[in-house]
N, C-alpha and C positions, 0 to 999 in steps of 0.2 A: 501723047499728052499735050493736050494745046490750050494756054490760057493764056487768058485776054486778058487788056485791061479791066472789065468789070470786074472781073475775078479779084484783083490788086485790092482795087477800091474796096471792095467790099472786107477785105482783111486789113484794111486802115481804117475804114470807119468803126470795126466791130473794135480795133484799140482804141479811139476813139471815144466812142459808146464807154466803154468799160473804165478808163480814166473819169468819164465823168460820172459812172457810178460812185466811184469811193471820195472821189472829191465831193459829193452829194451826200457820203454817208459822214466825211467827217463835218461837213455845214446843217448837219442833221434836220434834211429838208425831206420830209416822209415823201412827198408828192412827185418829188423830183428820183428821189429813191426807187419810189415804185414804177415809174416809168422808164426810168431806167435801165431796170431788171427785166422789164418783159419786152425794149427794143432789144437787149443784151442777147437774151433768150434766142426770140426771132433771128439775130444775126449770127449767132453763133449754131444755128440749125441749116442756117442755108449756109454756112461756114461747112461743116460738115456734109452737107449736099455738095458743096463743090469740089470736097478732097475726095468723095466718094465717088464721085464722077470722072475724076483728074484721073484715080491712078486704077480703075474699071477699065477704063480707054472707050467708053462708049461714047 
């Protein structure tokens, strides 16, 4: 299993992202909501893409 720093980052930003989801849903900003949820989305797929890769060993 061999992970990089991309790897790191990318599970900091997706806390990141996700902090500023709900800090978005209590300043009840729809706009900021909705974009939120679908970078949330994306990051937590390729989140999943990387833990499925990590312990696959490919």
């Amino acid at each position: 299993m061999k992970v990089n720093l991309f790897d790191f980052l990318m599970f900091v930003f997706t806390f990141f992202i996700a902090m500023g989801v709900f800090r978005s849903i209590r300043a009840k900003n729809k706009f900021a909501v909705g974009f939120g949820i679908i970078s949330l989305a994306v990051f937590l797929f390729a989140d999943g893409l990387i833990i499925y890769f990590a312990t696959k060993g490919v």
